[in-house]
N, C-alpha and C positions, 0 to 999 in steps of 0.2 A: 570544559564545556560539554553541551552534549553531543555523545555519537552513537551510530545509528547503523549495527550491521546485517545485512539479509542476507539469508539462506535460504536454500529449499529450491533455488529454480532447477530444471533440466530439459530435459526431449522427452515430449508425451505425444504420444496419438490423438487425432481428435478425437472428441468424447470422453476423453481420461482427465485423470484429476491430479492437483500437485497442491501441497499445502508450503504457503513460502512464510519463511518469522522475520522477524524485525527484534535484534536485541538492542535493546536502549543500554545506555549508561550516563553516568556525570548528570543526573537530573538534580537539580534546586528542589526547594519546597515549593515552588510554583506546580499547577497545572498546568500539563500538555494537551493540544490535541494536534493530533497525529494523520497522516494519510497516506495513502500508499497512490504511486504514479506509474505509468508505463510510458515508455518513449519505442520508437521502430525506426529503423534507419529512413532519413528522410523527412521524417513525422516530427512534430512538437510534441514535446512530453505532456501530457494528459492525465486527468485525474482521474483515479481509478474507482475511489471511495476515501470517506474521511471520517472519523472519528471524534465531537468535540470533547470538551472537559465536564461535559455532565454524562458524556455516555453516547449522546445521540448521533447517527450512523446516517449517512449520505451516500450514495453507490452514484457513478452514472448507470445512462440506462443503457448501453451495448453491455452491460454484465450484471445485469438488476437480475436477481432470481438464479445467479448463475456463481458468484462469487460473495464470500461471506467475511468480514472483517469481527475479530473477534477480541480482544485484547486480555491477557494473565497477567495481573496487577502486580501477584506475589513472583513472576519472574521477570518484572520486565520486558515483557516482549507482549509484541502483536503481532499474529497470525493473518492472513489472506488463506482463504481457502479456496481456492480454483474446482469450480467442477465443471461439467462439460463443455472442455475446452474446444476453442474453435481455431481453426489456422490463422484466423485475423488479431489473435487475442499475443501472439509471436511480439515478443517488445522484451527490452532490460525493463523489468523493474525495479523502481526503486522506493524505498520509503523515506518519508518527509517527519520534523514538529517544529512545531510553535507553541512555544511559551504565552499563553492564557488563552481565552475565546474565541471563538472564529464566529460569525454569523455563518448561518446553512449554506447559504447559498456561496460564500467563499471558501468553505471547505475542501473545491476539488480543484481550486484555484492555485496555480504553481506558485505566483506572487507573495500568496497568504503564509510560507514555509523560510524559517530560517535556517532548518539542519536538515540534512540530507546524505543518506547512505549512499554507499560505494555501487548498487545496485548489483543484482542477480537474472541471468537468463533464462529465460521463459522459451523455449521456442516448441512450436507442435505442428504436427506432422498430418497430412488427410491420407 
């Protein structure tokens, strides 16, 4: 089946940047789309941005203009790029897929997600 490992988290300042991946495996011939989540201790896991199977890209808006989802087809993996990071932005992330279409608006939706990585630490500092 598929599985889903992230790297990339660590301890940044705020204002700094961290790039975290997503390496997929065990994909079908199906389309995925994919999304990346954060959770905080205390907090429900939340979507971060999502990815469907034609390409098209959903952010919320606490990290719209601030965080970029990118995806390398020929490795497998999908990138989160963190840029000016804020002390509230502090959460595991973790990356999500689903097997076929998502409508937009269920893309950042935890529900919407069958596989789910082991998740990566994010934390930053003021």
């Amino acid at each position: 089946q598929v599985q889903l490992v992230e790297s990339g988290g660590g301890s940044v300042q705020a204002g700094g940047s961290l790039r975290l991946s997503c390496a997929v495996s065990g994909y079908t011939y199906d389309r995925y789309c994919m999304g990346w989540f954060r959770q905080a201790p205390g907090k429900e896991r939340e979507g971060v941005g999502g990815i469907n199977t034609d390409g098209t890209i959903q952010y919320a808006d606490s990290v719209k203009g601030r965080f970029t989802i990118s995806p390398d087809n020929d490795k497998n993996t999908l990138y989160l790029q963190m840029n000016s990071l804020k002390p509230e932005d502090t959460a595991m992330y973790y990356c999500a897929a689903k097997a076929g279409r998502l409508a937009w608006w269920a893309l950042l939706q935890r529900s919407s997600y069958d596989y789910w990585g082991q998740g990566t630490q994010v934390t930053v500092s003021s």
